[in-house]
Structure formats: C-alpha cells, structure tokens
N, C-alpha and C positions, 0 to 999 in steps of 0.2 A: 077586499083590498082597501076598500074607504075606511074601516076598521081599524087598520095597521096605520094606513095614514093617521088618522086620528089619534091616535096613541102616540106616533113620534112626534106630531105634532103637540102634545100635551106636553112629555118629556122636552122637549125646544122650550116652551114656554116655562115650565119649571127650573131649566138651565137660565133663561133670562133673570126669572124672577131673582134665582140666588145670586147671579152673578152679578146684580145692581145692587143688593143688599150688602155683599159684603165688600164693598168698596170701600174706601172713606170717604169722604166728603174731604171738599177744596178748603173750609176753615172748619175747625176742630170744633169749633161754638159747644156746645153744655157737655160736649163728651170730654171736650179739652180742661176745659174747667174741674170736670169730674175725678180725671186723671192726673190734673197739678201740672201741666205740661211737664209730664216725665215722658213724655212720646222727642220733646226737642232737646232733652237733655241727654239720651240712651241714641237719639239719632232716628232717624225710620227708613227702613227700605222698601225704596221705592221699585225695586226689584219686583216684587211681588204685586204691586197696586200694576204696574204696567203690563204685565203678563195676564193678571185678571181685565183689565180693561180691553185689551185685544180680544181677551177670549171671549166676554160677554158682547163685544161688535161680531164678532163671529154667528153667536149663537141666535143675535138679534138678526141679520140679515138670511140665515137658516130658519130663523120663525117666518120672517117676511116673504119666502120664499115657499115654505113648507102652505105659508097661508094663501096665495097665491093657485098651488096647486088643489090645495082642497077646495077654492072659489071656484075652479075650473070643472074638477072632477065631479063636485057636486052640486053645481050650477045644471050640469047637464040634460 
C-alpha cells in the first residue's frame, strides 16, 4: 500500500514540477527580448495561463496532502 502511495505521490510531484515550468512568468525579461515582443503584438491568451495556474494549485495542494499522508502512514 506505501508502494502505490509513493508512486502517486511521485506522479503529483511530477504534475507540480511541469505545471510551474510551463507557465509564463509576470515580465517577459530575456524571453521577451528573445522574441522581439511579438507575444504583444499577436496578443496572448491568457485563457490558457489561467487554467494551467488553477490546475498546478490543484496539483500543489494534492502533493501537500498526498505528503501529509505518507507522513502519517509511514511515521507509523
């Protein structure tokens, strides 16, 4: 059973990791630059950054809780 915990508990942490990486960041800084700010001339939807932000709180409060139980389960 600690087994399988462990494992979702990996997979959570995996879902954290990507879901912080492929965010943007709040100023464009050397990516912006990189790009010629053709991100504010094409427009950006922010459709997409908002639905990945809910989903990595998600996945973040799912790791915090997954870690939680395995504190529990194998404090024991």
């Amino acid at each position: 059973m600690s087994t399988i915990l462990q494992i979702i508990h990996a997979l959570i942490a995996i879902g954290v990791i990507a879901g912080v990486l492929l965010q943007s960041g709040k100023s464009a800084g050397l990516s912006g630059s990189i790009a010629g700010g053709a991100e504010t001339f094409f427009g950006k939807s922010k459709g997409l950054d908002e639905t990945l932000s809910k989903l990595t709180t998600v996945a973040a409060v799912l790791f915090i809780i997954s870690s939680l139980i395995l504190a529990f389960w194998l404090g024991r």
